[in-house]
C-alpha positions in Angstrom: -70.4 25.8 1.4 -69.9 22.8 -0.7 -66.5 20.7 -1.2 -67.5 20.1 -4.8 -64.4 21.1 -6.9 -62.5 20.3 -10.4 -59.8 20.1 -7.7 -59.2 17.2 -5.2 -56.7 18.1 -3.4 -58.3 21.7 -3.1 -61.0 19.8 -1.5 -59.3 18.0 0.5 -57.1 21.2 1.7 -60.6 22.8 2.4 -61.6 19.6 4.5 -58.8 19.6 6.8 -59.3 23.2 7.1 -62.5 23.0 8.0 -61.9 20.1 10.7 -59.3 21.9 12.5 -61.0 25.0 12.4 -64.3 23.2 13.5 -62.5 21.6 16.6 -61.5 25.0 17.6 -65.1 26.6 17.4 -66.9 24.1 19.2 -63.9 24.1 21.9 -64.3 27.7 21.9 -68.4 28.6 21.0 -69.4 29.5 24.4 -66.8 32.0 24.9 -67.2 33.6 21.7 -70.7 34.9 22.4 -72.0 34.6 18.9 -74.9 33.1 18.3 -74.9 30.7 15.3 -76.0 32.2 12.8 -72.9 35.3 13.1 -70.6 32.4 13.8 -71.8 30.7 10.3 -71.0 34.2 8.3 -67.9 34.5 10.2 -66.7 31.1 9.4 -68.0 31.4 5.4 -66.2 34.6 5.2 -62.9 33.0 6.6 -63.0 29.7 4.4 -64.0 31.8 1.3 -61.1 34.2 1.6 -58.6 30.8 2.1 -60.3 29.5 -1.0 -59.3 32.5 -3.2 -55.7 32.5 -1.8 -55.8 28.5 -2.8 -56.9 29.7 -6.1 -54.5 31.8 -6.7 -51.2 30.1 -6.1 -49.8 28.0 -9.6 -48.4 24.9 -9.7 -44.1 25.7 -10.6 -43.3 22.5 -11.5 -40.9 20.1 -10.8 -37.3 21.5 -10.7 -34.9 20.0 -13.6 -32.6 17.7 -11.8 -30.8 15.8 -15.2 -30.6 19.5 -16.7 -29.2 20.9 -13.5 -26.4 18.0 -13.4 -25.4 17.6 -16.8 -21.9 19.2 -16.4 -21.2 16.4 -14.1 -22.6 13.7 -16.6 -20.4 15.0 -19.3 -17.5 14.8 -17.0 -18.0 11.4 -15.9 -18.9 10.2 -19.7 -15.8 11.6 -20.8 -13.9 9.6 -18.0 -15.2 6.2 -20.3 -18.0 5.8 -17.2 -21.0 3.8 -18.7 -24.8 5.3 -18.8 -26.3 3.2 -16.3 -23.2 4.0 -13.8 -23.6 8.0 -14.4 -27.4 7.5 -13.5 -26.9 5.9 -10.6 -24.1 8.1 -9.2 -25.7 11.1 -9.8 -29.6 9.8 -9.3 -31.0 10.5 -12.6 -32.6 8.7 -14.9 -30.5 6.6 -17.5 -32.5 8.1 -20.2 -31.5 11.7 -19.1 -28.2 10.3 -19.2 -28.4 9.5 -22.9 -30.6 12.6 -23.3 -27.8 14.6 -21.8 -25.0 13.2 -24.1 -26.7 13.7 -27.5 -27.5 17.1 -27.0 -23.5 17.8 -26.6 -23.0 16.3 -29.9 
């Protein structure tokens, strides 16, 4: 099984996997009764069928914080609060801010 991936972080999900789960066997080998080369298709099988549930699952994004907040900015603006005070109240960027308050006109 090779780490080799487009993917870093896949890789290095895969590594850590394969650390904690290679702890556990040789903690754990002599009790298993397998001999090595049933434990090596056991553990393949395992890490392959973790690989394909990796695969699968999609990166959503980041959620819209300025979006999700712009009824507050508009409130605030229309109070005669500055950009760079809304930003910093609400922890957005400034740039949303102004983003934010030309879309309403």
């Amino acid at each position: 099984m090779s780490l080799r991936t487009r993917r870093p972080k896949e890789a290095g999900t895969l590594a850590r996997r394969l650390a904690v789960c290679g702890d556990t066997i040789t903690k754990h080998i002599e009790a298993s009764g397998m001999n090595h080369g049933e434990l090596r298709t056991q553990v393949y099988k395992y890490f392959a069928v973790v690989l394909d549930k990796a695969k699968t699952r999609k990166y959503k994004g980041r959620k819209p914080t300025a979006k999700a907040k712009s009824v507050d900015v508009i409130a605030l603006a229309s109070e005669g609060i500055g950009a760079t005070e809304i930003s910093r109240r609400l922890g957005i960027g400034r740039a949303s801010v102004y983003r934010i308050l030309s879309a309403r006109q």
